[in-house]
C-alpha positions, 0 to 999 in steps of 0.5 A: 463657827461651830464646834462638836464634841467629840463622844468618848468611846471607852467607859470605865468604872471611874466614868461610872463613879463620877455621875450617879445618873449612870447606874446599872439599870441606865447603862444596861436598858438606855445606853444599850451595854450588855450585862456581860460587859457591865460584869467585865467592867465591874465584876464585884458585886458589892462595888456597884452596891457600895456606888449606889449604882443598883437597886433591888429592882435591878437583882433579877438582871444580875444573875451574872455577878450571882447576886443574891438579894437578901445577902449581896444587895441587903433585902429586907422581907419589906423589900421582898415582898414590895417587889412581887417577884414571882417564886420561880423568879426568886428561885432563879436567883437564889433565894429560898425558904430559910432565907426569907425566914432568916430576914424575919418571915413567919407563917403569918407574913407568907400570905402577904407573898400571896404564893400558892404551895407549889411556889413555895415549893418551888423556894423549898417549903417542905413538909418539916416546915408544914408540920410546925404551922397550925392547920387551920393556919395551913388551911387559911393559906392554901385551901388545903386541909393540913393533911392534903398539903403534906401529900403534896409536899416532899 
């Protein structure tokens, strides 16, 4: 004789705690439930950070906890960078210029994001920023002389 198991129905945080293959990434694209009630079933950020149950890749889709990378999920510029989130993407979710310089970019490292200056308009780049790099460093990023990317900046 055969016997079935029966689903369970409900999913709670505790469920999640107790099988690392449920992480936020698996229940939101495999098993089809919705951000809005991954965020009713835990709404604190820094709860599924401390499980383990999202990783930087994740952040994008997390605009419903308003979960910033840099401060709620612990990016590092290595992070950022690694993961080629276009400006526009990293606007949406909250970061910007002075918080990549916080987590230790310099005029050197903004090409490795490979953006063009609107993008790093976009994350708030402005001209007191442009007055502090070199020129030429200025010309080598953007094509630009110094004194066309100031025009262009606010």
């Amino acid at each position: 004789m055969y016997s079935w198991i029966r689903p369970k129905e409900t999913l709670t945080w505790l469920d999640i705690l107790a099988d690392e293959k449920l992480t936020f990434s698996f229940l939101n694209k495999n098993a089809n439930i919705s951000r809005e009630l991954l965020h009713r079933l835990q709404p604190d950020i820094a709860a599924w950070v401390s499980a383990r149950r999202v990783c930087m890749a994740d952040a994008p889709q997390l605009a419903t906890w308003e979960a910033h990378p840099i401060r709620d999920l612990k990016a590092d510029l290595g992070d950022i960078i690694d993961l080629h989130w276009p400006a526009e993407k990293m606007a949406k979710m909250g970061v910007n210029y002075h918080d990549l310089l916080e987590i230790g970019m310099t005029s050197e490292t903004m090409g490795l994001f490979q953006y063009t200056l609107f993008d790093w308009s976009t994350l708030g780049f402005d001209k007191t920023h442009a007055e502090k790099i070199p020129g030429p460093q200025l010309a080598r990023m953007f094509n630009l002389t110094k004194q066309d990317i100031m025009k262009c900046l606010k």
